[in-house]
PDB file of N, CA, C, O and CB in Angstrom:
ATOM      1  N   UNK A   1       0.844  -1.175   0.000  1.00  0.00           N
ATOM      2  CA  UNK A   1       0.000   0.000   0.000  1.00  0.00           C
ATOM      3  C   UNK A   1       0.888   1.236   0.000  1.00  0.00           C
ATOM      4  O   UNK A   1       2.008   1.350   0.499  1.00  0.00           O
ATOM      5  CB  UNK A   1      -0.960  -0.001   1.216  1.00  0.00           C
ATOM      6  N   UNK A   2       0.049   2.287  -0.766  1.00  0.00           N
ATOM      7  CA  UNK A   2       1.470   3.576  -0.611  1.00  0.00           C
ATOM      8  C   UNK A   2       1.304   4.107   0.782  1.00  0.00           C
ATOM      9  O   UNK A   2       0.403   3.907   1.596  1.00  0.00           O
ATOM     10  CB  UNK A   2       1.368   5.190  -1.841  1.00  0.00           C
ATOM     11  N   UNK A   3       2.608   4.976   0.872  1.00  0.00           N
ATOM     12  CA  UNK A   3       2.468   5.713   2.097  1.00  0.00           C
ATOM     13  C   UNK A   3       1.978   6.850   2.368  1.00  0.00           C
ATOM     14  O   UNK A   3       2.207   7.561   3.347  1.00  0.00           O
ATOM     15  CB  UNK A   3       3.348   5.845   2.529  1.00  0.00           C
ATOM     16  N   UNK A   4       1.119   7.073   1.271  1.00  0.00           N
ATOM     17  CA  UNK A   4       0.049   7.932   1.951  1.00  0.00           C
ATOM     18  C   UNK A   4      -1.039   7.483   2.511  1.00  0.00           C
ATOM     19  O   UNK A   4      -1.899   8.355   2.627  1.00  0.00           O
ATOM     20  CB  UNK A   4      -0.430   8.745   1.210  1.00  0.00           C
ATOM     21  N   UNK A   5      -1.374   6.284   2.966  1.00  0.00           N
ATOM     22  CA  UNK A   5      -2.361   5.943   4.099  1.00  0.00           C
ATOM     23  C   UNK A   5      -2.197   5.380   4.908  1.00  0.00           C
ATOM     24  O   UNK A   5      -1.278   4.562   4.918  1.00  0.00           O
ATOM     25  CB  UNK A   5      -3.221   5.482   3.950  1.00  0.00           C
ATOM     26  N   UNK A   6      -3.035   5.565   5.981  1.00  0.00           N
ATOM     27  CA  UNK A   6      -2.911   4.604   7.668  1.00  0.00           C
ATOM     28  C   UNK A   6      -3.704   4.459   8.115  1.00  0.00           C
ATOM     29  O   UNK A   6      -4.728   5.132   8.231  1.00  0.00           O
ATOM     30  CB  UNK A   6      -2.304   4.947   8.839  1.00  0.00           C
ATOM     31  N   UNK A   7      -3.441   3.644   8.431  1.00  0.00           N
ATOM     32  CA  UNK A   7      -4.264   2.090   9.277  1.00  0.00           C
ATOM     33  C   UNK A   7      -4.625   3.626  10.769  1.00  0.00           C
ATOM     34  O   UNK A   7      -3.940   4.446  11.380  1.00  0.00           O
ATOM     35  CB  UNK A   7      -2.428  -0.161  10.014  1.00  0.00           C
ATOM     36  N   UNK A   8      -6.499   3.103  10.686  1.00  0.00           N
ATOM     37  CA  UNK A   8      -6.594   3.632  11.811  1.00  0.00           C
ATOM     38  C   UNK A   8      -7.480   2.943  12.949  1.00  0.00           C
ATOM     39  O   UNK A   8      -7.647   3.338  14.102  1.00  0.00           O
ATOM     40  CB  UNK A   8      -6.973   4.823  11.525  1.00  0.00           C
ATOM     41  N   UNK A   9      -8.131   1.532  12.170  1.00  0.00           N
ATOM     42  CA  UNK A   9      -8.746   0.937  13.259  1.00  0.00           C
ATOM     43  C   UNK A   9      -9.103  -0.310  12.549  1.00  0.00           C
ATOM     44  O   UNK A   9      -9.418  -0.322  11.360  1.00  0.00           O
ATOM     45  CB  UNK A   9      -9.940   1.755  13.939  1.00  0.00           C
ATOM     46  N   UNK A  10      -9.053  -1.270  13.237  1.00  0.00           N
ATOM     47  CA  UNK A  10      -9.077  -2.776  13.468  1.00  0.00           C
ATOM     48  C   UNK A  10      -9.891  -3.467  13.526  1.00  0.00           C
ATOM     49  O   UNK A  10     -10.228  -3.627  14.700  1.00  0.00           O
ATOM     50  CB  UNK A  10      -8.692  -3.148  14.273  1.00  0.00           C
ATOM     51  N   UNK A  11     -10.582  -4.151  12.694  1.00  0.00           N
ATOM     52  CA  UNK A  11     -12.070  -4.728  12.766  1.00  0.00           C
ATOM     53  C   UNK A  11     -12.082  -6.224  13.400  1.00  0.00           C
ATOM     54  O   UNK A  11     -10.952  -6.588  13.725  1.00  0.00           O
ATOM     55  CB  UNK A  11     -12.758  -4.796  11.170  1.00  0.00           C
ATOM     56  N   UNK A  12     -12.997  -7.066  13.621  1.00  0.00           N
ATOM     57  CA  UNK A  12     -12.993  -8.872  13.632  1.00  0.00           C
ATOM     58  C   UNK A  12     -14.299  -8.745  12.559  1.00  0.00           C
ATOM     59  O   UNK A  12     -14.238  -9.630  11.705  1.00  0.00           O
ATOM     60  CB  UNK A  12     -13.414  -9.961  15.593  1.00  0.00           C
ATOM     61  N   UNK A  13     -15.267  -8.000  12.434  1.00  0.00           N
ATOM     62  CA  UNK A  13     -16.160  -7.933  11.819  1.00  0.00           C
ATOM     63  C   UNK A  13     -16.476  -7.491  10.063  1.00  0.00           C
ATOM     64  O   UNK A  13     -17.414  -8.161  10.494  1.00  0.00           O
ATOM     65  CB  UNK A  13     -16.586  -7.333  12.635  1.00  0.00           C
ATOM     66  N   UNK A  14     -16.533  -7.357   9.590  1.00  0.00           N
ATOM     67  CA  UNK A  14     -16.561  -7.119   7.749  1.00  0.00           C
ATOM     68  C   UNK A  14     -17.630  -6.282   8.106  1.00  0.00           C
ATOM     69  O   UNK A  14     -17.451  -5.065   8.074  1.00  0.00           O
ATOM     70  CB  UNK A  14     -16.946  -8.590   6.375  1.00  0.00           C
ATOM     71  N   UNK A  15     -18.801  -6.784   8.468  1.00  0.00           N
ATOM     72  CA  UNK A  15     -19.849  -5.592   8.117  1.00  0.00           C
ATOM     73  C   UNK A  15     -19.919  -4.485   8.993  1.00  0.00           C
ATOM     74  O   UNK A  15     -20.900  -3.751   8.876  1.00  0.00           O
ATOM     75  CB  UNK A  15     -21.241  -6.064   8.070  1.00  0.00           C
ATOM     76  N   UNK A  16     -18.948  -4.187   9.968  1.00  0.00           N
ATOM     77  CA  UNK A  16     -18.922  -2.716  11.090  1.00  0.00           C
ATOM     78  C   UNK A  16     -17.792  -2.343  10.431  1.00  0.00           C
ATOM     79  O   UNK A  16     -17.763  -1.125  10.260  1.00  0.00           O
ATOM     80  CB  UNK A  16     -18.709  -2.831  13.046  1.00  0.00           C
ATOM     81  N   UNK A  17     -16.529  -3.122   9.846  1.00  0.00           N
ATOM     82  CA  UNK A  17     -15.571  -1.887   8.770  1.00  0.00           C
ATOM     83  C   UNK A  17     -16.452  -1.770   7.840  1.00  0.00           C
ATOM     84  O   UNK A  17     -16.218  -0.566   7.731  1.00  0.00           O
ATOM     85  CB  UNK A  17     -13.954  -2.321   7.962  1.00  0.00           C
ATOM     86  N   UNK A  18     -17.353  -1.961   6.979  1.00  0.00           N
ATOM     87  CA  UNK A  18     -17.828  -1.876   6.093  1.00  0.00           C
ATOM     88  C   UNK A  18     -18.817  -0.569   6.239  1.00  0.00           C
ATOM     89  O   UNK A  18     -18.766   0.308   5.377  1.00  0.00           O
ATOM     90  CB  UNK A  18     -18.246  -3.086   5.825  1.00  0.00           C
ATOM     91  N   UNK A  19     -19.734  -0.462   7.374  1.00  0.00           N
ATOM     92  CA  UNK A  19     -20.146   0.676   7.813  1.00  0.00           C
ATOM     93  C   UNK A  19     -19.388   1.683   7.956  1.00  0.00           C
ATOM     94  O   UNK A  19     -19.294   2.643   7.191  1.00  0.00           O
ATOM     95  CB  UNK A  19     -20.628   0.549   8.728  1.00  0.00           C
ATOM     96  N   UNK A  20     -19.016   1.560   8.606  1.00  0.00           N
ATOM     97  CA  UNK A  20     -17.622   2.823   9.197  1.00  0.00           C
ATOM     98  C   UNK A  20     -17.440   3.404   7.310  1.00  0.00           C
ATOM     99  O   UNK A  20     -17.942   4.374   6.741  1.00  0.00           O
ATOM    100  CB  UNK A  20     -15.341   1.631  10.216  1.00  0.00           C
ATOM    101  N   UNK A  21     -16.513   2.312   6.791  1.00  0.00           N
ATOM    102  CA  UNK A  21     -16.352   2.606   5.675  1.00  0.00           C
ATOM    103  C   UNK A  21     -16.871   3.642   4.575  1.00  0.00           C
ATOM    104  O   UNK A  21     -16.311   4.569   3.992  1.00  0.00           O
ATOM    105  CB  UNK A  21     -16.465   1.773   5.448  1.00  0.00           C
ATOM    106  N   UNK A  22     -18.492   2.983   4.510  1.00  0.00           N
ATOM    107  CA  UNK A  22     -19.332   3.992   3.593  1.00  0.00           C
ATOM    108  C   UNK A  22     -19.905   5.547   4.879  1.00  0.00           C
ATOM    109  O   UNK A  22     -20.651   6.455   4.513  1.00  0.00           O
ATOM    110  CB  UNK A  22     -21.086   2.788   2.802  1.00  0.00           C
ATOM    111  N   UNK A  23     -19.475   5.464   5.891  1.00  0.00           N
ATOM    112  CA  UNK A  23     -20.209   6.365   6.540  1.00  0.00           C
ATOM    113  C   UNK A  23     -18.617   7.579   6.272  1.00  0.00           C
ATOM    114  O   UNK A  23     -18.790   8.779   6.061  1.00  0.00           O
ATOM    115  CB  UNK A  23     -20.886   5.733   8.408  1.00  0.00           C
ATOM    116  N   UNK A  24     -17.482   7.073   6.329  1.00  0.00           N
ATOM    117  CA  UNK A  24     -16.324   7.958   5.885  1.00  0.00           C
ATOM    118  C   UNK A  24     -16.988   8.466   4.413  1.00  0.00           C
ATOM    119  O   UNK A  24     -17.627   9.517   4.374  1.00  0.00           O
ATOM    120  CB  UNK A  24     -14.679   7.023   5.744  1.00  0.00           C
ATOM    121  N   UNK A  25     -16.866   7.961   3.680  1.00  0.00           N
ATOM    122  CA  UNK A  25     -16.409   7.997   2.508  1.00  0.00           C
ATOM    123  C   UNK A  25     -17.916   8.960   1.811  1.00  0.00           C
ATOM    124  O   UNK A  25     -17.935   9.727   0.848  1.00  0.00           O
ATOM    125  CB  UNK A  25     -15.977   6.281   1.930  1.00  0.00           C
ATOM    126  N   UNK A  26     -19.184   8.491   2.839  1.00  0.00           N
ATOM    127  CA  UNK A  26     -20.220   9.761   2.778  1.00  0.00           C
ATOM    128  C   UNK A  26     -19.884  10.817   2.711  1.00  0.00           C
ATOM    129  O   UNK A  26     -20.201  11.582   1.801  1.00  0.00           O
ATOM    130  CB  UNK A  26     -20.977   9.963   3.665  1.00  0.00           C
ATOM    131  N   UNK A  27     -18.909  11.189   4.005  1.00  0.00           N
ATOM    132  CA  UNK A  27     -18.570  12.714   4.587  1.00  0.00           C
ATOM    133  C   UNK A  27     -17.216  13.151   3.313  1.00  0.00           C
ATOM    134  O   UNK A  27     -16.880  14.335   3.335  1.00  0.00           O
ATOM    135  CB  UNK A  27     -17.828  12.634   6.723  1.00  0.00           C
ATOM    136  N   UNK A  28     -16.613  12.383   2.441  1.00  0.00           N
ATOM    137  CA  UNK A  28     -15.817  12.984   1.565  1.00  0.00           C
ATOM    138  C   UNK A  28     -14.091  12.626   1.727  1.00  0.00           C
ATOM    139  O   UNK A  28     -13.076  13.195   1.324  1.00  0.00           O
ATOM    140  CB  UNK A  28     -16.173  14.474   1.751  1.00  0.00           C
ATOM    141  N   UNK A  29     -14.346  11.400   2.518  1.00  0.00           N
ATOM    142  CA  UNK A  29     -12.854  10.654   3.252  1.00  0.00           C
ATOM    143  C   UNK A  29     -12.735   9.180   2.593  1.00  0.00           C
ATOM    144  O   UNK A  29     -13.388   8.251   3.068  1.00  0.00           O
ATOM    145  CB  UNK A  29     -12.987  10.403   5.256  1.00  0.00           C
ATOM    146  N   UNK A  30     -11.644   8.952   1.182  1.00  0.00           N
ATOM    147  CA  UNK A  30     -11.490   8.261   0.346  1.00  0.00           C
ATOM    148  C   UNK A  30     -11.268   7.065   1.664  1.00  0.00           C
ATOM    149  O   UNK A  30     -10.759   7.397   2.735  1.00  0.00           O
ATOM    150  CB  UNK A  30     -10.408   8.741  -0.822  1.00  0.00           C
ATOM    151  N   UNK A  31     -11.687   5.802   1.406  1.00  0.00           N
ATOM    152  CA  UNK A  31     -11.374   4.954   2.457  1.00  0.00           C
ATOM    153  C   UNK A  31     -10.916   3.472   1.758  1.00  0.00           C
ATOM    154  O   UNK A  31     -11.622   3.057   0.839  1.00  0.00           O
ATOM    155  CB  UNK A  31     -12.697   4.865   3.476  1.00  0.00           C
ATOM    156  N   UNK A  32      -9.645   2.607   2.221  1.00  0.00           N
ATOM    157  CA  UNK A  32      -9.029   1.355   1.906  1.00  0.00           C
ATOM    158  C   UNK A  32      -9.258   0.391   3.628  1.00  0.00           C
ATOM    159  O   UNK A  32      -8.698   0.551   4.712  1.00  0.00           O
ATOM    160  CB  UNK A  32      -7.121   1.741   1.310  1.00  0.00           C
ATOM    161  N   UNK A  33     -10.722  -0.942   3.002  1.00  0.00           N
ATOM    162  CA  UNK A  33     -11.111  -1.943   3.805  1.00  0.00           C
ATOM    163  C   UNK A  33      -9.883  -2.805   3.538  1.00  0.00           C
ATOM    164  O   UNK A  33      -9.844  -2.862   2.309  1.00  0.00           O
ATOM    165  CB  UNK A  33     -12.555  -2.559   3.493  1.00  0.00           C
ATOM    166  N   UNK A  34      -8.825  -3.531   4.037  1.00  0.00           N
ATOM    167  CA  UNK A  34      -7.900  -4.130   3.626  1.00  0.00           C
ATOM    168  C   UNK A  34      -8.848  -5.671   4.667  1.00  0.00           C
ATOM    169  O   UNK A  34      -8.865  -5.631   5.897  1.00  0.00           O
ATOM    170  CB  UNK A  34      -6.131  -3.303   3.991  1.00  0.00           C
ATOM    171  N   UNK A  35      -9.382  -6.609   4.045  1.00  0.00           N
ATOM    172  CA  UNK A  35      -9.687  -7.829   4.733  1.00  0.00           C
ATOM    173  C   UNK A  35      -8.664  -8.710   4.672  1.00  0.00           C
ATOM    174  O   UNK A  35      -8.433  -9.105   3.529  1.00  0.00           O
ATOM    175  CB  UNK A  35     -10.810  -8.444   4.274  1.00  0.00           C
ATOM    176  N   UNK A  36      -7.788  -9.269   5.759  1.00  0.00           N
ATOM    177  CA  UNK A  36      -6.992 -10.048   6.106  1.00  0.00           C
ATOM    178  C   UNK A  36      -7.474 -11.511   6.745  1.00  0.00           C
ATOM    179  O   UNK A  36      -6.806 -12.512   7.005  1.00  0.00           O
ATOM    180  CB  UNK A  36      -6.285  -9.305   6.854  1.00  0.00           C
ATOM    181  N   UNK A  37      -9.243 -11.174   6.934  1.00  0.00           N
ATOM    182  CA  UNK A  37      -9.737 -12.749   7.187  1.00  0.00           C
ATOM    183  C   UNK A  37      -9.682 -14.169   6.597  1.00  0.00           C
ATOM    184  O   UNK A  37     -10.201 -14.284   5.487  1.00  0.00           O
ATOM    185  CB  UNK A  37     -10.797 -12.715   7.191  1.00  0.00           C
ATOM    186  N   UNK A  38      -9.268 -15.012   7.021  1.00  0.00           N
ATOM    187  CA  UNK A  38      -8.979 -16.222   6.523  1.00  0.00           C
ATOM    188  C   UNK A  38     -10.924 -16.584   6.091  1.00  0.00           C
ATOM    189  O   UNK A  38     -11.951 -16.445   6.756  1.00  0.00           O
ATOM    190  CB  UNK A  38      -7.963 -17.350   7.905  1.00  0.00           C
ATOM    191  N   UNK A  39     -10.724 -16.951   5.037  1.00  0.00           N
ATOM    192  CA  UNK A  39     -12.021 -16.769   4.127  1.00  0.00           C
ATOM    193  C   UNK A  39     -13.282 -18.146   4.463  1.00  0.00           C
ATOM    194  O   UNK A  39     -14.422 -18.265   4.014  1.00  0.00           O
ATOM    195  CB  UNK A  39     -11.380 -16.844   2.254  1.00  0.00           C
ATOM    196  N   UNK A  40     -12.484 -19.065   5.448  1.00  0.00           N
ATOM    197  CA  UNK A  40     -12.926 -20.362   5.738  1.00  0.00           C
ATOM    198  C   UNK A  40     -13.843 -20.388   6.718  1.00  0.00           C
ATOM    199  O   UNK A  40     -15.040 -20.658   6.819  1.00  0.00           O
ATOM    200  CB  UNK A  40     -11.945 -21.181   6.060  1.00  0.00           C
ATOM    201  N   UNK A  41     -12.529 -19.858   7.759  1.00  0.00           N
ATOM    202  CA  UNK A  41     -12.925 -19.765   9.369  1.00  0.00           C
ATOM    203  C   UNK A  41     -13.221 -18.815   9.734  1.00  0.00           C
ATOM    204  O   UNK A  41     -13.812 -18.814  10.814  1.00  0.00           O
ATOM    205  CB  UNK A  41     -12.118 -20.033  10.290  1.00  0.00           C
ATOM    206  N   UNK A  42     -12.930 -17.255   8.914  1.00  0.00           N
ATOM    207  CA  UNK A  42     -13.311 -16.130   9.680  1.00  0.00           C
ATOM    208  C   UNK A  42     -12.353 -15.699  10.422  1.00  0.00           C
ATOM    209  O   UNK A  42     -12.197 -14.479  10.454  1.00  0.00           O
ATOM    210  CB  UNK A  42     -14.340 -16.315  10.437  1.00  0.00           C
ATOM    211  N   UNK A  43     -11.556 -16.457  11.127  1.00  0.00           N
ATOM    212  CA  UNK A  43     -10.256 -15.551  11.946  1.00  0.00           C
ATOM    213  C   UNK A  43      -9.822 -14.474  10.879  1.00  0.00           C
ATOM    214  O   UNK A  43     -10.129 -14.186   9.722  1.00  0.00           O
ATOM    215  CB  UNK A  43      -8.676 -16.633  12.402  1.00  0.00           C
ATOM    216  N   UNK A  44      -8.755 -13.922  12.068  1.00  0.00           N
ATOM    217  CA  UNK A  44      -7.620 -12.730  11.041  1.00  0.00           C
ATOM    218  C   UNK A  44      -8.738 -10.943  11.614  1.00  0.00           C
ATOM    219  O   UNK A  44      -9.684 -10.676  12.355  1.00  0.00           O
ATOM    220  CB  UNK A  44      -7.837 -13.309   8.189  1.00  0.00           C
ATOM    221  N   UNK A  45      -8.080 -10.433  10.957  1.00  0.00           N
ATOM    222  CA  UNK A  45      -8.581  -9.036  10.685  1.00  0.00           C
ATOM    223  C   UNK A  45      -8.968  -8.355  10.119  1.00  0.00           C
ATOM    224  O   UNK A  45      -8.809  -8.719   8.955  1.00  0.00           O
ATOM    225  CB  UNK A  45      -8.305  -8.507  10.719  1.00  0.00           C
ATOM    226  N   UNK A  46      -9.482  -7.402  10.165  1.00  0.00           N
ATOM    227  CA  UNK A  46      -9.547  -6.394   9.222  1.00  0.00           C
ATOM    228  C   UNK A  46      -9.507  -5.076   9.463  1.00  0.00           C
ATOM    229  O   UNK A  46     -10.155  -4.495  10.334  1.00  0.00           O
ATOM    230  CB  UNK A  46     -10.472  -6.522   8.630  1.00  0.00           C
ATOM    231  N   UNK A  47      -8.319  -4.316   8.264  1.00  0.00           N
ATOM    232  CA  UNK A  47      -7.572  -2.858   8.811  1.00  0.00           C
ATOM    233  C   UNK A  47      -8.937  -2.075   8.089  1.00  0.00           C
ATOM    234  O   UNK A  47      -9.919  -2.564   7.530  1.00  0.00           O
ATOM    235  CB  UNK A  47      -5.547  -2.332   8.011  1.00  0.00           C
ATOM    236  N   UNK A  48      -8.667  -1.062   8.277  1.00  0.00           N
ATOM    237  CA  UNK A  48      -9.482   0.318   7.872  1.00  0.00           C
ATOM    238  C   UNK A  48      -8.528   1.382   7.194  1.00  0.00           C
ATOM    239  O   UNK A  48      -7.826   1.923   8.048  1.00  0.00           O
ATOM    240  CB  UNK A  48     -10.166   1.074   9.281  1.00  0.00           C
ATOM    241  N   UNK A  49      -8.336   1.762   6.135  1.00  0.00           N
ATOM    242  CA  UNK A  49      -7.089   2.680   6.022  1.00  0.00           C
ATOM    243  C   UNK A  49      -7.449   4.393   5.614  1.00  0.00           C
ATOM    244  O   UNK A  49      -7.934   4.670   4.517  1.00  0.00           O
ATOM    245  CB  UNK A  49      -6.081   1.954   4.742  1.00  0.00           C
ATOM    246  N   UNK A  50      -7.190   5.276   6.478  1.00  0.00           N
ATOM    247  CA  UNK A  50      -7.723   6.908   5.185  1.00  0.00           C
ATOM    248  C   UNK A  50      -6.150   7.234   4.997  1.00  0.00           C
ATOM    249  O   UNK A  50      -5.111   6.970   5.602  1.00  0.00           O
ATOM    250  CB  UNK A  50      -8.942   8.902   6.148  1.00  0.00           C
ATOM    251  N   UNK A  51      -6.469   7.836   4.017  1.00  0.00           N
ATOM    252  CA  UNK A  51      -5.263   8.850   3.796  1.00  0.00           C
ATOM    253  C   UNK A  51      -4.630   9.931   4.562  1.00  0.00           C
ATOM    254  O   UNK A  51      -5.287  10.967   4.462  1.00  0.00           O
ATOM    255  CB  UNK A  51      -5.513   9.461   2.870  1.00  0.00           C
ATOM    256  N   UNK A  52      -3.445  10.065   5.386  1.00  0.00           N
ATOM    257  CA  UNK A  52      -2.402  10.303   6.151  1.00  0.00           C
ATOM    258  C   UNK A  52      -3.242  11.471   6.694  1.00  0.00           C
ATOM    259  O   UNK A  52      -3.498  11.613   7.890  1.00  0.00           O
ATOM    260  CB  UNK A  52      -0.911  10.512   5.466  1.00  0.00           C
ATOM    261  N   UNK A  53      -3.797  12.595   5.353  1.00  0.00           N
ATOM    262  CA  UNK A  53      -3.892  13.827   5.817  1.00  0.00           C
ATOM    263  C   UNK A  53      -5.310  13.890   5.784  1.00  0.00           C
ATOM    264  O   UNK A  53      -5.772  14.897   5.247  1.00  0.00           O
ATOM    265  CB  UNK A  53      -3.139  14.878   5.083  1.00  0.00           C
ATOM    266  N   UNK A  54      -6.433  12.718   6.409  1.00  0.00           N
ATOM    267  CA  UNK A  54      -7.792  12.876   6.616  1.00  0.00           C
ATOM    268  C   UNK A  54      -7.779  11.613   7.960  1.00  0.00           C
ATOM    269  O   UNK A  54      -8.700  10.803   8.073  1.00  0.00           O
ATOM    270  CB  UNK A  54      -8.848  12.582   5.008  1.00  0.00           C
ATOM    271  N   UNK A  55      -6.772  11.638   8.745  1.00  0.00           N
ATOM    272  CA  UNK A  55      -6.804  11.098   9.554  1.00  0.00           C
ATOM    273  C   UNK A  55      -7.549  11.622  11.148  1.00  0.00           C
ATOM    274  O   UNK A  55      -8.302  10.956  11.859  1.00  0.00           O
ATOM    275  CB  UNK A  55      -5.672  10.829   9.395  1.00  0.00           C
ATOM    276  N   UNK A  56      -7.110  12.829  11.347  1.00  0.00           N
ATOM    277  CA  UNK A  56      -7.733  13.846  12.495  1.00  0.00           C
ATOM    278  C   UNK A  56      -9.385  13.629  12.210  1.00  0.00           C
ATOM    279  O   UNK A  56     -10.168  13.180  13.048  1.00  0.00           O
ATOM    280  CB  UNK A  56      -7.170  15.751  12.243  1.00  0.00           C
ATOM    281  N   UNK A  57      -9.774  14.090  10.699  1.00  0.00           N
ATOM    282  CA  UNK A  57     -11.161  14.421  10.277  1.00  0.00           C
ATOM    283  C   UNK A  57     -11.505  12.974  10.877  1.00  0.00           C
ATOM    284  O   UNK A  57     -12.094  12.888  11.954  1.00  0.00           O
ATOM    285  CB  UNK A  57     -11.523  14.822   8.478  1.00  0.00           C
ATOM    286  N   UNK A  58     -11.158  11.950  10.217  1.00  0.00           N
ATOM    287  CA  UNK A  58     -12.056  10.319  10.042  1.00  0.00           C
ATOM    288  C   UNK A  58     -12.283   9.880  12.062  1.00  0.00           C
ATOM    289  O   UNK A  58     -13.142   9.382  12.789  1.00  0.00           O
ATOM    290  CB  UNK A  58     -10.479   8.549   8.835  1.00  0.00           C
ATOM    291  N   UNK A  59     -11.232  10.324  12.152  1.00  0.00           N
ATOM    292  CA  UNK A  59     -11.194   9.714  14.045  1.00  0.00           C
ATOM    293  C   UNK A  59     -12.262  10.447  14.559  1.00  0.00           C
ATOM    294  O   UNK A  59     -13.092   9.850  15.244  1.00  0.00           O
ATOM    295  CB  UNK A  59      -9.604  10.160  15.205  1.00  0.00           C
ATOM    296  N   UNK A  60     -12.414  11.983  14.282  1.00  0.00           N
ATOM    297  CA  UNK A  60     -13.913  12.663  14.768  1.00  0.00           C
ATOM    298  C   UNK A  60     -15.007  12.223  14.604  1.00  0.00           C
ATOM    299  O   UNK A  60     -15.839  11.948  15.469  1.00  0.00           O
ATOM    300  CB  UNK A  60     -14.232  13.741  14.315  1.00  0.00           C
ATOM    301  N   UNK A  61     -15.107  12.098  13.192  1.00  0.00           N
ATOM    302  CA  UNK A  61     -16.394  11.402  12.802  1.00  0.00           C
ATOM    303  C   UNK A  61     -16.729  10.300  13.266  1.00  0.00           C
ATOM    304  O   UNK A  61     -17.909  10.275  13.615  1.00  0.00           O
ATOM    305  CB  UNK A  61     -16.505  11.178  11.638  1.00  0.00           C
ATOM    306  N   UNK A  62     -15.846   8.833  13.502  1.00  0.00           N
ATOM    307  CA  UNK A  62     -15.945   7.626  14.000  1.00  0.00           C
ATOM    308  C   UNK A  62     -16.597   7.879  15.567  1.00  0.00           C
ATOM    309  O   UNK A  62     -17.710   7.486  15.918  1.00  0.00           O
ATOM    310  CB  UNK A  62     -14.473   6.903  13.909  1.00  0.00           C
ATOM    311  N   UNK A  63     -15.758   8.530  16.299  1.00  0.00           N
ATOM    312  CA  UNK A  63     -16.104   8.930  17.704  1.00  0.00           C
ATOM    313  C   UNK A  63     -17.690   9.630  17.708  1.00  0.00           C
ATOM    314  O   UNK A  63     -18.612   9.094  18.323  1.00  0.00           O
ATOM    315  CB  UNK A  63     -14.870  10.078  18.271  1.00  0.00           C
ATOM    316  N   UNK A  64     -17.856  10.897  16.935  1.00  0.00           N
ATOM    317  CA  UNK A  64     -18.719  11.301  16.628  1.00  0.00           C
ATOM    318  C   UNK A  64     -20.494  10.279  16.497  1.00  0.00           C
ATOM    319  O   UNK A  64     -21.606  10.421  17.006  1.00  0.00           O
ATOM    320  CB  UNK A  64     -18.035  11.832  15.594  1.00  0.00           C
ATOM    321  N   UNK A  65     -19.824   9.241  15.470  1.00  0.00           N
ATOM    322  CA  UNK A  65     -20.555   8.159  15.127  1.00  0.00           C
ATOM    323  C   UNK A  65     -21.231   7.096  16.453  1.00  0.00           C
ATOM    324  O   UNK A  65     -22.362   6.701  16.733  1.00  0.00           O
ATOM    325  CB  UNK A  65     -19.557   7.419  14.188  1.00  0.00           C
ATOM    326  N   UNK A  66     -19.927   6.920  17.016  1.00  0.00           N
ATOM    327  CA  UNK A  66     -19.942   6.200  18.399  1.00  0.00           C
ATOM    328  C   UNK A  66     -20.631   6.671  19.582  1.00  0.00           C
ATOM    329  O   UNK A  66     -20.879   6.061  20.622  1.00  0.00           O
ATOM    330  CB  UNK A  66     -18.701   6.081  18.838  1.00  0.00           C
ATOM    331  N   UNK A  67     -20.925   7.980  19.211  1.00  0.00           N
ATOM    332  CA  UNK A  67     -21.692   8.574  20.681  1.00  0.00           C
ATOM    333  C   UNK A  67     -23.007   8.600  20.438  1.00  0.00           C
ATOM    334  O   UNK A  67     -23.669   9.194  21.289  1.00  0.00           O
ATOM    335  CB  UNK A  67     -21.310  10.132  21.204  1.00  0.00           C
ATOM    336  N   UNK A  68     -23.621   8.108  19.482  1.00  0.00           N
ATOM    337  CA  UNK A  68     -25.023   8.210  18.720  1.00  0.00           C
ATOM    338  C   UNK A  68     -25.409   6.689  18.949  1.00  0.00           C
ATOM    339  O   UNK A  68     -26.340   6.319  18.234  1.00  0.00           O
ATOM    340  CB  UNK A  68     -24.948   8.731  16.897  1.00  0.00           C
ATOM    341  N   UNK A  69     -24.821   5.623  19.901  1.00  0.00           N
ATOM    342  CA  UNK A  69     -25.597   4.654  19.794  1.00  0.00           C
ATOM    343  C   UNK A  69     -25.600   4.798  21.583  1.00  0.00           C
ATOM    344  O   UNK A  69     -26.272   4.023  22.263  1.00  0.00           O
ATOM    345  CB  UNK A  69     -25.037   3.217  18.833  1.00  0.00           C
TER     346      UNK A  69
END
């Protein structure tokens, strides 16, 4: 991946990065789901990636997001 993006949060789940995901990418924050789950069993991870310099913005919004449930 280039180094203009970073990893900013860590899923076990596909469909809550997947939310997160389209709820960034609503507000105008290009977003990379990188799924590292083993496709069988489901273990493994999954990263979330924005770009270096929409990192401050995406962490607000997530938090933002998080105080609404």
């Amino acid at each position: 991946m280039e180094n203009d993006w970073k990893k900013i949060k860590t899923y076990t789940n596909a469909i809550q990065a997947e939310i997160v995901k389209q709820m960034l990418e609503e507000n105008g924050i290009p977003t990379v789901v990188l799924n590292k789950q083993d496709s069988s069993y489901l273990f493994g991870k999954i990263e979330l990636y924005v770009n270096k310099n929409s990192v401050e913005t995406a962490e607000r919004l997530m938090e933002e997001a998080a105080g609404e449930n």
